[in-house]
VMD Tcl script that draws the C-alpha trace (Angstrom):
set ca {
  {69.78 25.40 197.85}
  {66.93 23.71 196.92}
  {63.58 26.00 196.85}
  {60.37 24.07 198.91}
  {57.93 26.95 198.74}
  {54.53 25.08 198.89}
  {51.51 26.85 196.01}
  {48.77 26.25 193.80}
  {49.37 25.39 190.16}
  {47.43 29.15 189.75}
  {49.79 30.99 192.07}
  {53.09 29.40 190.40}
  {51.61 31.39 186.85}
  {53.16 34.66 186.31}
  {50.62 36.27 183.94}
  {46.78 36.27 184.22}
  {44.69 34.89 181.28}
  {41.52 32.98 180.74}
  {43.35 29.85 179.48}
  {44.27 30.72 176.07}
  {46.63 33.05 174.21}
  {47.26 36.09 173.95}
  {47.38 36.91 178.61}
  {46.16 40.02 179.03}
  {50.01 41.84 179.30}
  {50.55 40.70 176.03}
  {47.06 42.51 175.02}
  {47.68 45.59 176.14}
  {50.74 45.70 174.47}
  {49.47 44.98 171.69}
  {51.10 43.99 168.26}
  {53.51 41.69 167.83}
  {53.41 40.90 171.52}
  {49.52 39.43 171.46}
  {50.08 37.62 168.00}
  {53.49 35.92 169.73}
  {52.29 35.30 173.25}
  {52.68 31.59 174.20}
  {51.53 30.25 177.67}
  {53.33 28.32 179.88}
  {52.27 27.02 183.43}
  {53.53 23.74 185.33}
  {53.06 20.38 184.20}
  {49.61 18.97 185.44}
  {47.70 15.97 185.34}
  {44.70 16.78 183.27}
  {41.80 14.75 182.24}
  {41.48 15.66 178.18}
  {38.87 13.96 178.37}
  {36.64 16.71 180.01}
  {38.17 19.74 177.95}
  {35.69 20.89 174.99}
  {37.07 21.28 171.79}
  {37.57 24.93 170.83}
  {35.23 26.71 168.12}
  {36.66 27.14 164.76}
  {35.86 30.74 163.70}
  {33.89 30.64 160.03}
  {36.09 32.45 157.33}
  {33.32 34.56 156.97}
  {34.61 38.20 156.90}
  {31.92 40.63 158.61}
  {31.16 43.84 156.34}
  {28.37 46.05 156.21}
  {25.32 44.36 155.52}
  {27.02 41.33 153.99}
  {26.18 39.18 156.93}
  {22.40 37.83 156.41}
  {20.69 36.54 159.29}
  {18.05 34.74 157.41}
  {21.10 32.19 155.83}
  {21.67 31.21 159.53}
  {18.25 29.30 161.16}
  {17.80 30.51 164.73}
  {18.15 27.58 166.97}
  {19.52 26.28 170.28}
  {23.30 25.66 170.00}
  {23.94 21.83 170.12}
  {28.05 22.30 169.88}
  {28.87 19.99 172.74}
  {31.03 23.20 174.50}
  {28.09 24.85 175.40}
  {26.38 21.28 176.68}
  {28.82 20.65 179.10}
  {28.54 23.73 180.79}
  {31.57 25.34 181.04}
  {32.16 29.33 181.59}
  {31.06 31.52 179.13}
  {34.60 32.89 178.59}
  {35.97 28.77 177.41}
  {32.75 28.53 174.82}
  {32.45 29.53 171.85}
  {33.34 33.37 172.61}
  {37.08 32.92 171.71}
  {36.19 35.97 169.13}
  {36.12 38.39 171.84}
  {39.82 38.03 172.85}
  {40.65 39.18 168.96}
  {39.02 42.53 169.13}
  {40.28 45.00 170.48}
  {38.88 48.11 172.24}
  {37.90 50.11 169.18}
  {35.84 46.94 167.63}
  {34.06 46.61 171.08}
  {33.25 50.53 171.38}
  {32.29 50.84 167.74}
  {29.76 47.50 167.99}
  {28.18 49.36 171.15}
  {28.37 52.61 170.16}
  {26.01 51.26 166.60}
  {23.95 48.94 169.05}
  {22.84 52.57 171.44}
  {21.85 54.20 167.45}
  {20.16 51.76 165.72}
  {18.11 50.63 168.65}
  {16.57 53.48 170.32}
  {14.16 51.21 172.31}
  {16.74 49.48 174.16}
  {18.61 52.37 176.00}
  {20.34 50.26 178.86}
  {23.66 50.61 177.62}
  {25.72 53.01 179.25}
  {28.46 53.80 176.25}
  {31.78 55.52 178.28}
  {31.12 51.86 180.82}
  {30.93 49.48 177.86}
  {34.19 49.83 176.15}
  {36.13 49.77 179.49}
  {33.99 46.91 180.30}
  {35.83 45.03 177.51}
  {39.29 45.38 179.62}
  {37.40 44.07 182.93}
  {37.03 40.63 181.15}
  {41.02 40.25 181.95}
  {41.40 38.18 184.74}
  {43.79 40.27 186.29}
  {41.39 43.13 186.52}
  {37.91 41.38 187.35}
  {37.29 39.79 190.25}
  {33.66 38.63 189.79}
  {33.40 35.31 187.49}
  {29.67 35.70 187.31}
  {29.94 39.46 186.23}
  {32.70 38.33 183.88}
  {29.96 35.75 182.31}
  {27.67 38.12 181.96}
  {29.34 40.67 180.41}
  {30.58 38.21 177.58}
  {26.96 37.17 177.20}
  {26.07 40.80 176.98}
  {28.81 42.03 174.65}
  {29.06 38.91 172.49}
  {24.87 39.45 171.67}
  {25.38 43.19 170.88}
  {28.69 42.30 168.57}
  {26.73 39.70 167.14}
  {23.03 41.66 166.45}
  {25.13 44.19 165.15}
  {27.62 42.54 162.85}
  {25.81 43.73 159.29}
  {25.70 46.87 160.40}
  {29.51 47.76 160.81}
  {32.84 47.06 159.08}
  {34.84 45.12 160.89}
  {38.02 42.69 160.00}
  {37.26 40.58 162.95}
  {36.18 37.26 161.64}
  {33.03 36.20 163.51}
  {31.49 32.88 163.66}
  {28.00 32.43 161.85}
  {25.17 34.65 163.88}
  {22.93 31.73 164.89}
  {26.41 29.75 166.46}
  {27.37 33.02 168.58}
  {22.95 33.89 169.30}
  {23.30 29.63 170.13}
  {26.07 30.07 172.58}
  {24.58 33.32 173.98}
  {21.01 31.65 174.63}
  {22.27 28.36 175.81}
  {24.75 30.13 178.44}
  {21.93 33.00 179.48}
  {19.37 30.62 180.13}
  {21.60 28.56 182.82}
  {22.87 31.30 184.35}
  {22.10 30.90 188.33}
  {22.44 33.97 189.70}
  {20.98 36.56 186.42}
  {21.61 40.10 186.92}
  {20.89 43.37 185.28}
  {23.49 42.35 182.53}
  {21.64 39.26 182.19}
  {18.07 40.94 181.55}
  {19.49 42.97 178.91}
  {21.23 39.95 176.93}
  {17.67 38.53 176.90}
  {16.34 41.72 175.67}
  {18.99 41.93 172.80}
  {17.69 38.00 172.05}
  {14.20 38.95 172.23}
  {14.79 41.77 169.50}
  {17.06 39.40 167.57}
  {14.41 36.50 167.40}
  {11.89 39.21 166.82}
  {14.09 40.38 163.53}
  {13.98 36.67 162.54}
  {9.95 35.83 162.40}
  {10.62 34.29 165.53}
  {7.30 35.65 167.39}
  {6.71 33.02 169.94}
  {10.28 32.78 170.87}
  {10.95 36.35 171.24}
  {8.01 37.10 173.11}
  {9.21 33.80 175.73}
  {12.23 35.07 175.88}
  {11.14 39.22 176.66}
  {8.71 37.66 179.40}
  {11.79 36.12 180.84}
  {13.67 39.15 180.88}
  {10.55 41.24 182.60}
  {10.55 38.01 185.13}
  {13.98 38.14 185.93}
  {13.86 42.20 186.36}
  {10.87 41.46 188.97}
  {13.24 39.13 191.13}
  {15.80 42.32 190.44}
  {13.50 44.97 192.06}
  {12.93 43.23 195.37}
  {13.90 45.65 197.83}
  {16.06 42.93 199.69}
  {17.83 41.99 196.07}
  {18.37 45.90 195.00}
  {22.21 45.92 194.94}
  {22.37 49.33 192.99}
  {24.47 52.00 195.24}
  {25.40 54.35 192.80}
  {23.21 57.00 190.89}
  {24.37 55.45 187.38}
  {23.86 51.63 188.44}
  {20.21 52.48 189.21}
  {20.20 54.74 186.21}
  {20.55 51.60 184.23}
  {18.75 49.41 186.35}
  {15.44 51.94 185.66}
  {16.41 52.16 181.74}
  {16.76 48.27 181.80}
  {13.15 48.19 183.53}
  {11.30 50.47 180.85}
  {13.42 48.41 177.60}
  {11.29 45.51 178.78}
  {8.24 47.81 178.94}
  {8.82 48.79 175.59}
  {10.10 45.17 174.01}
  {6.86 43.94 176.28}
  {4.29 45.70 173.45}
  {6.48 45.27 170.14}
  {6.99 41.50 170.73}
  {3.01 41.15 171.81}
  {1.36 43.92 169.17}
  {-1.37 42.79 167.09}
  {-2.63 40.29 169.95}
  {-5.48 40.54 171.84}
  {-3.79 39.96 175.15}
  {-2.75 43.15 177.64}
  {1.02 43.75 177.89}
  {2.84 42.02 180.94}
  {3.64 45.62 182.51}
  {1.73 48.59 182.82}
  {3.55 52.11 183.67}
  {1.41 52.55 186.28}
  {2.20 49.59 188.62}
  {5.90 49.72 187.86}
  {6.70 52.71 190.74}
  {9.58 53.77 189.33}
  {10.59 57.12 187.32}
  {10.48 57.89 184.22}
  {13.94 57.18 182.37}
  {16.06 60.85 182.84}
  {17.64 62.86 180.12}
  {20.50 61.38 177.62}
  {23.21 64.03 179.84}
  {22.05 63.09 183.28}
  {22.82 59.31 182.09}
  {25.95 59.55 180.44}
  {27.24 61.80 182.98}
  {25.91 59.72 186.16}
  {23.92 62.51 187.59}
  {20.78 62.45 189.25}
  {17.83 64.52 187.16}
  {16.78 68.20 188.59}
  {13.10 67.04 188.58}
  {11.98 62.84 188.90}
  {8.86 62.16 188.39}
  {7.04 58.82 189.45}
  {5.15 56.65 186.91}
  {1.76 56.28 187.65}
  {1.31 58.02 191.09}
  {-1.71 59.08 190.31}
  {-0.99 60.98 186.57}
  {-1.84 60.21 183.28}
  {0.99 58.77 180.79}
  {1.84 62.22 179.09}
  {1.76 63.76 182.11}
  {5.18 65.75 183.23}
  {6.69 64.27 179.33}
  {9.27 67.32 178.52}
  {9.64 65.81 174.99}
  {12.61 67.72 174.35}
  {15.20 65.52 172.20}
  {17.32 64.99 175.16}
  {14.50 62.85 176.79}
  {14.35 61.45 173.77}
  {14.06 58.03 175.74}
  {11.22 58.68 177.80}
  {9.19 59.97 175.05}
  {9.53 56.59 172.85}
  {8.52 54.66 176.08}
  {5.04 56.51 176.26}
  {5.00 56.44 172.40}
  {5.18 52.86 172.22}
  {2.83 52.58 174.50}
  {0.17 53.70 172.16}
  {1.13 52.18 169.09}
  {0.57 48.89 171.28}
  {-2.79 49.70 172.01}
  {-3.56 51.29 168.79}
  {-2.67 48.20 166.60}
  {-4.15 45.52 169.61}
  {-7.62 47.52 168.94}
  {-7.26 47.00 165.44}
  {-5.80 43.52 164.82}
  {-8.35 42.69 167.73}
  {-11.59 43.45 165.12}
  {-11.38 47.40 164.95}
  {-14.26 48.70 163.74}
  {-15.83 44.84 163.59}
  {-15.59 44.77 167.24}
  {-19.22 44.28 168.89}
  {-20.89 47.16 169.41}
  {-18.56 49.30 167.23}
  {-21.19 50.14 164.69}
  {-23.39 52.06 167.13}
  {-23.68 56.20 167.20}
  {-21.84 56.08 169.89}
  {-18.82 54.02 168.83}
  {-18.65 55.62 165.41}
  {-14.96 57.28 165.01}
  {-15.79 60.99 165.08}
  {-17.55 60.58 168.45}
  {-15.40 62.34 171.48}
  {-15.84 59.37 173.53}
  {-15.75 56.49 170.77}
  {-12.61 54.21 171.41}
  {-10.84 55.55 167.71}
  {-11.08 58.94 168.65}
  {-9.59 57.93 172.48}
  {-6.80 56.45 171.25}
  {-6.36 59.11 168.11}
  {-6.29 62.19 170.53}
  {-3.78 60.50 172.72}
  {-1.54 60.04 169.79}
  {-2.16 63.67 168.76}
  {-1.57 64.94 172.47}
  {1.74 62.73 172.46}
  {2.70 64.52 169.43}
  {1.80 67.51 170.61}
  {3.88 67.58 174.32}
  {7.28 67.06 171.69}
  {8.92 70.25 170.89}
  {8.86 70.91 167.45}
  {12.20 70.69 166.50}
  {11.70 66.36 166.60}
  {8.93 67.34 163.92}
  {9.15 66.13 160.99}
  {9.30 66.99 157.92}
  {9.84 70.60 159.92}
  {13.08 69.10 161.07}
  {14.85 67.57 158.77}
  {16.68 64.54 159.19}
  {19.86 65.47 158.29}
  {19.50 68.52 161.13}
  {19.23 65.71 163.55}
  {21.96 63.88 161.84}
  {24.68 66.69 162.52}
  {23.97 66.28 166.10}
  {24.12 62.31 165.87}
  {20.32 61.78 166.97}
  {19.11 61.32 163.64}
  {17.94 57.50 164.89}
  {15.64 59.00 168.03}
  {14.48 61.68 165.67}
  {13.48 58.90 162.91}
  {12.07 56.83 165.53}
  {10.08 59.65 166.86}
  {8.29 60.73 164.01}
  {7.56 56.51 162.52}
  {5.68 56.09 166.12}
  {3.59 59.17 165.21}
  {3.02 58.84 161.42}
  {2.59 54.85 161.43}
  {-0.11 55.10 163.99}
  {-1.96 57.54 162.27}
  {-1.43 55.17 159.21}
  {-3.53 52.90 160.91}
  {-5.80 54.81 162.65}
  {-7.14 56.07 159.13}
  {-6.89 53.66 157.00}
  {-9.24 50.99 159.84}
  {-12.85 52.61 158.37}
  {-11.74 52.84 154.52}
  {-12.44 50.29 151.70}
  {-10.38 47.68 151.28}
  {-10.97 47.13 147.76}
  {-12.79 50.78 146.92}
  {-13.62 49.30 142.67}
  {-16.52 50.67 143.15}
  {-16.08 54.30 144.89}
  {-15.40 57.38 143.11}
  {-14.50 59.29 146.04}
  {-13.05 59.02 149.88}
  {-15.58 57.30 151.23}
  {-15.91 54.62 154.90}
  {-16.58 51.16 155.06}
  {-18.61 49.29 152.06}
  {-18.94 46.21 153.47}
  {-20.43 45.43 156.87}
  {-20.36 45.92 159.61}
  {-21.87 49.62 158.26}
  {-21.66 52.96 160.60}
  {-25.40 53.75 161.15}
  {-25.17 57.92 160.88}
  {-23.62 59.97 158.76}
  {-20.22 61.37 159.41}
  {-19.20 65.43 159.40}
  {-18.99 67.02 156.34}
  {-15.18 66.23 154.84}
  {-14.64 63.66 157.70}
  {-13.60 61.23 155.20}
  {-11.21 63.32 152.59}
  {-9.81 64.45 155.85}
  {-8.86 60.35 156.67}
  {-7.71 59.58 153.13}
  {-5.86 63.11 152.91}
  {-4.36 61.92 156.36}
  {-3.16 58.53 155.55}
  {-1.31 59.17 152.45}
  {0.53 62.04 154.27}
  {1.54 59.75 156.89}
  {2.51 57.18 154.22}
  {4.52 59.82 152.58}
  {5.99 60.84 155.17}
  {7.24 57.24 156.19}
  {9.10 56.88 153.11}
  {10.62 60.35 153.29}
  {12.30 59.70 156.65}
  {13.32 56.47 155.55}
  {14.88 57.91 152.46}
  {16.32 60.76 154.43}
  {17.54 58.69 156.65}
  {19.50 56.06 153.89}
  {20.59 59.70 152.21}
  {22.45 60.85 155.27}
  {23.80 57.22 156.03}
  {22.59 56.36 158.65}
  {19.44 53.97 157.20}
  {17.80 51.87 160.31}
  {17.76 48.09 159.15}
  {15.90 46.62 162.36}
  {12.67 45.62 162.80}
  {10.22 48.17 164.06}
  {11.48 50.69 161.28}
  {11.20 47.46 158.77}
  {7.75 47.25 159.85}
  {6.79 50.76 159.13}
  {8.48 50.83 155.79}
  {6.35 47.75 154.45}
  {3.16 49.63 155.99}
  {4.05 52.36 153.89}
  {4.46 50.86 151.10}
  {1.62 48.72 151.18}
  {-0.39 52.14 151.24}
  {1.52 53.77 148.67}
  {0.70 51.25 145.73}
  {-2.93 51.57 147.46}
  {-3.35 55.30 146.53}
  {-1.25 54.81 143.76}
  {-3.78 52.40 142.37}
  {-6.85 54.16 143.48}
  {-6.29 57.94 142.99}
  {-10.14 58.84 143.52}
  {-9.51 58.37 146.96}
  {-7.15 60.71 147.51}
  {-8.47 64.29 147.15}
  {-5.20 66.39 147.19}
  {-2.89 64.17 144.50}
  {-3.81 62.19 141.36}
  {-1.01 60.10 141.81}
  {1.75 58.49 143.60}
  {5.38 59.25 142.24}
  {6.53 56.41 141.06}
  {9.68 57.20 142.20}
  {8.53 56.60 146.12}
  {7.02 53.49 145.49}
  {10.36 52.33 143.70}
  {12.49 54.19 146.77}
  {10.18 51.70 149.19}
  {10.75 48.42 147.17}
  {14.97 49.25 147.24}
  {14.96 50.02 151.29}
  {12.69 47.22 152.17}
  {15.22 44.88 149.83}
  {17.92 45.94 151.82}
  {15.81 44.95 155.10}
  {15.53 42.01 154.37}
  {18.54 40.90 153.23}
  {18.94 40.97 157.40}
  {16.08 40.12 158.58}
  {14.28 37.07 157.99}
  {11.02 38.59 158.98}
  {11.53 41.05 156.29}
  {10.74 38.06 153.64}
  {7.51 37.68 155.09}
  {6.91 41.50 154.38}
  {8.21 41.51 150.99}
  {6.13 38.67 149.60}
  {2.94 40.20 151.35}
  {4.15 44.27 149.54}
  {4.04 41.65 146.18}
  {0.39 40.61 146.73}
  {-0.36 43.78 147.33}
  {0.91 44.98 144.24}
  {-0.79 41.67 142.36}
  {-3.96 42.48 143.72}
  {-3.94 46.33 142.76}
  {-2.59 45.90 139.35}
  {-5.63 43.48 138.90}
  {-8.13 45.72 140.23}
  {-6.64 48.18 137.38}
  {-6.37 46.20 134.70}
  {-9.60 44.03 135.02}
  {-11.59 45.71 137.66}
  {-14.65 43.85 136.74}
  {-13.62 40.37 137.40}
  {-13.37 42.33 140.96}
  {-16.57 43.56 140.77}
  {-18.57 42.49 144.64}
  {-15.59 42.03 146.63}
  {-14.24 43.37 149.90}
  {-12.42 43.06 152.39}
  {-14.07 39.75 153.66}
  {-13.03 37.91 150.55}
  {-9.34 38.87 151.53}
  {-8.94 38.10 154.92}
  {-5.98 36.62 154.72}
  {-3.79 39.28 153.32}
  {-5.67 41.88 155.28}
  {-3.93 40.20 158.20}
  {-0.54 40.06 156.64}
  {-0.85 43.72 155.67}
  {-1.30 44.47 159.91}
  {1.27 41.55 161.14}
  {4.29 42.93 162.56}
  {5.19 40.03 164.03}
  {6.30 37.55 161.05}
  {3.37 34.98 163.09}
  {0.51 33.06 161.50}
  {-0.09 30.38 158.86}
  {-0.01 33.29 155.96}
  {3.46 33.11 156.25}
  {4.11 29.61 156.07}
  {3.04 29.19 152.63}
  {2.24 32.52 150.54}
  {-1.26 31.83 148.02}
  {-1.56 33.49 144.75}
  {-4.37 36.55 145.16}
  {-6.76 34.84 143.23}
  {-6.95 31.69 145.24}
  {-7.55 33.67 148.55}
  {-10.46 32.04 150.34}
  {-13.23 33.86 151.29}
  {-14.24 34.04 154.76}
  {-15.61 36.41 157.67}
  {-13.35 39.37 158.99}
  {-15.07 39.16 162.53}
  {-11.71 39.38 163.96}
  {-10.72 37.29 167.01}
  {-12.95 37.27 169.89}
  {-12.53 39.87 172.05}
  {-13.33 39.23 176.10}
  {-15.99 41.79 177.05}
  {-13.31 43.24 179.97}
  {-10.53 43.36 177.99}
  {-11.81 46.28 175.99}
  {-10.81 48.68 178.50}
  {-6.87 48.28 178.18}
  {-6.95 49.93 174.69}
  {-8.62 53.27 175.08}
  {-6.03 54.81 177.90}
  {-2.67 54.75 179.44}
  {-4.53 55.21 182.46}
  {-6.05 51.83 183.67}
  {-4.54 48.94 185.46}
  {-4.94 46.17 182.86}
  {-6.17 43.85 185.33}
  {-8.18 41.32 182.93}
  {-9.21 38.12 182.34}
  {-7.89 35.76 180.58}
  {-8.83 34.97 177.13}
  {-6.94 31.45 176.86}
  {-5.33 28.80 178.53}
  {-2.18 29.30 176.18}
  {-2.86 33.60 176.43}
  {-3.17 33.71 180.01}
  {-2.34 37.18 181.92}
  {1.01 36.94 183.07}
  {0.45 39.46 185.40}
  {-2.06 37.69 187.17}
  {0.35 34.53 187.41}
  {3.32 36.33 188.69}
  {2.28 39.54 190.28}
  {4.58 41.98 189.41}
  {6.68 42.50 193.68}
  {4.89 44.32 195.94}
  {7.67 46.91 197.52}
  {8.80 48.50 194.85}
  {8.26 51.98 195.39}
  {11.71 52.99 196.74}
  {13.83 51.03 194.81}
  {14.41 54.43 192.10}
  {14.12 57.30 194.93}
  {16.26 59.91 193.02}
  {15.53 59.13 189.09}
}
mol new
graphics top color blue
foreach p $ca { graphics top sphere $p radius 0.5 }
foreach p [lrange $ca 0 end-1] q [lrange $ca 1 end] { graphics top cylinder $p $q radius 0.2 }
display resetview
């Protein structure tokens, strides 16, 4: 008897798959089955024409740090299966279906340790996650797409940093793909915020400034449109648990991707309404915290902090929130501001805008226990409990902000000093200073330099070296600082010199850095000026003889660039052809002083330029939100 059942081409297939070997029986079953899984469905008529080609995978075997990003150019993907807009799962993410459960766990589980400041990902979800891209166990294309997008960014920002025998196509092809496919999505979701996030660090890493800020003010636009009470679709404790860590990632990627310019973050703590992120147990385990506390609501920023390790979150959130303002008051004129040169503006004044923002850092410091002290705690004590990342990042916040804070009032070029003195060019401080205020600055600096470089080497001792960009950053700061009192030993009071030994333990670590990131180039050639310059001064300090830090503008600003931005990097000058010019620093709007000397105020300024304009004031961040987080 003949059979005349009527069905779909779909319902006639007897295994589910996402059009290509091996379906996802075979791949749980694992060898040989998923290396000898063939498909089969009925015969259709099918235009070929409309099918994109299939990626080759590059040959290029992933081990540690023998991927370099900088070989790859960052750019949108032009391969013609991500232009004609097919799923995520059909383009160019074919890799995915090779790895297998461990590869996917192990790129995550490196992704939640080397990146502190993005603590979104929820590590017992993310490997299972991997199993819910199998047709026949997720439902929800658009979830599908967008954990793909999610996974495929993480696998691919994270590729130096593991061993893996997956073979991986280039970076920038799989960061293409991933861009290209985020930036059409139509209905962007949590998963979708943090893919851009994971971009916006990734451009970051490659001297991509303007991009990566774009593309973190996209993510902090699409979490606004996310925290409309009518759009909240979190039910569960640990979905808004990530929702609120997702939130304050973009507060934190908000003031790394836009330090050093003179324009106020996009969020401020105080208008978000929502908690502060809860303890590392209460989100792995899903739980609602004992105690939630409200950003803003009237308190200060370090107010209710526990800064116990297992907050370890929260505490870098309000930590970065300093260093922003810190290094936005500096690279925005410092001490050359207007008015800064007055008794009342001069650093060691209670209510000058250096000693604000110095005795927030200190009281920051101060609410951590002591056990995320360093050099107290060492970093391999951290490293037996697998926090020695948080504990590094901790302690860089802390000691690379006072590395600035010091070194703003001291000569840039002290030929002519014998001892710690302040500034020898103007603008000049009009009083005189306590007695030892300056040895105390100098004595302060190099300390914090030191101490840099010892949790950096600590940290490449007990294996577990950070090679992304914030850490970068505050190795080359270091190190710049290092040959600086190693050059100059009158001005430091407590050593005659700098072991050679840490200088040489800075070059090696930042060489590794940026043999990953392209930004770390820009970083390296600027440490070599440095070290052209200062060798000069020692060896022929007279043909130096009447020049400061006006005379080296240029590298002054390449010294405080985190960001990989401006026309020093585009084409590095020899030291001696630097072009003398004023150090006024850039204009400064009279209201937009405010923002730098405390957590506290609302940000609500002006804007400076067209091109600089507030995005707050565009886009107002949604009214409503005060409920969306009621138990975290």
């Amino acid at each position: 008897m003949v059979r005349t059942t009527i069905a779909c081409a779909p319902c006639r297939i007897k295994c589910k798959h996402n059009g290509r070997p091996p379906c996802g029986r075979c791949l749980r079953k694992g060898p040989p089955h998923s290396e000898e899984c063939v498909l089969s469905s009925p015969t259709l008529a099918r235009d070929h024409s409309k099918q994109p080609k299939r990626l080759r995978p590059n040959s290029r075997l992933i081990d540690s740090c023998a991927s370099n990003f900088h070989d790859f150019p960052s750019s949108p993907n032009t391969n013609p299966q991500v232009e004609n807009g097919q799923g995520a799962h059909n383009d160019g993410f074919e890799f995915l279906s090779n790895m297998g459960q461990h590869d996917v766990y192990k790129a995550c589980s490196v992704f939640n340790q080397k990146f502190p400041e993005l603590r979104f990902l929820h590590l017992p979800t993310a490997s299972s996650t991997y199993f819910l891209l199998d047709g026949a166990q997720h439902d929800d294309e658009k979830d599908s797409i967008a954990t793909e997008l999610l996974l495929a960014s993480i696998i691919a920002l994270c590729a130096p940093m593991i061993e893996s025998s997956v073979l991986l196509p280039p970076t920038d092809v799989i960061m293409g793909n991933v861009r290209h496919q985020t930036f059409n999505l139509r209905s962007p979701g949590p998963k979708t915020v943090q893919t851009l996030l994971v971009l916006s660090i990734f451009e970051w890493g490659m001297g991509n400034w303007r991009e990566a800020w774009v593309i973190s003010g996209m993510a902090i636009r699409t979490m606004q449109t996310l925290l409309r009470p009518e759009s909240s679709t979190a039910p569960h404790s640990l979905d808004r648990q990530i929702l609120n860590r997702t939130v304050w990632s973009c507060f934190v990627m908000d003031r790394l991707v836009i330090s050093g310019v003179p324009q106020p973050p996009t969020l401020a703590y105080d208008k978000l309404h929502i908690c502060w992120p809860s303890s590392e147990e209460d989100f792995i385990f899903g739980t609602p915290a004992n105690k939630f506390y409200l950003a803003g609501a009237g308190d200060g920023l370090l107010d209710h902090m526990s800064g116990d390790m297992a907050h370890y979150f929260d505490t870098l959130v309000r930590g970065f929130d300093i260093w922003a303002r810190i290094l936005g008051w500096i690279t925005g004129g410092g001490r050359r501001r207007p008015g800064m040169n007055l008794p009342a503006n001069h650093p060691w004044v209670a209510t000058s805008p250096w000693k604000l923002l110095y005795e927030e850092l200190r009281t920051w410091r101060a609410h951590q226990e002591q056990r995320s002290w360093y050099p107290g705690a060492s970093v391999n004590n951290h490293a037996a409990l697998g926090r020695a990342e948080p504990f590094g990042y901790l302690n860089l916040i802390y000691y690379v902000s006072l590395l600035f804070l010091d070194r703003e009032y001291l000569p840039f070029l002290p030929i002519l000093c014998h001892e710690p003195c302040g500034p020898i060019d103007p603008p000049l401080l009009t009083s005189e200073p306590p007695s030892g205020w300056w040895v105390e600055r100098t004595q302060e600096l190099f300390k914090s330099s030191a101490m840099i470089s010892g949790i950096m080497s600590d940290l490449d001792h007990a294996g577990v070296f950070l090679l992304t960009p914030f850490p970068g950053f505050c190795l080359f700061s270091a190190a710049t600082t290092n040959m600086y009192a190693s050059a100059f030993p009158w001005m430091n009071s407590t050593r005659d010199t700098v072991e050679f030994t840490i200088i040489e333990s800075d070059t090696r670590l930042l060489g590794e850095f940026r043999r990953i990131w392209r930004i770390g180039e820009c970083w390296w050639s600027t440490m070599q000026r440095c070290k052209a310059l200062y060798a000069e001064a020692n060896s022929n300090p007279h043909a130096l003889r009447g020049r400061t830090r006006s005379h080296y503008c240029s590298l002054e600003s390449e010294i405080q660039d985190c960001s990989g931005r401006g026309p020093a990097h585009e084409a590095m000058s020899p030291v001696d052809h630097v072009t003398p010019g004023p150090c006024s620093g850039v204009p400064i709007h009279k209201d937009e002083q405010n923002w730098e000397m405390t957590g506290d105020t609302g940000m609500e300024q002006e804007a400076l330029l067209d091109i600089s304009l507030d995005w707050s004031q565009l886009w107002p961040l949604c009214v409503g939100q005060d409920d969306i987080f009621p138990i975290i």
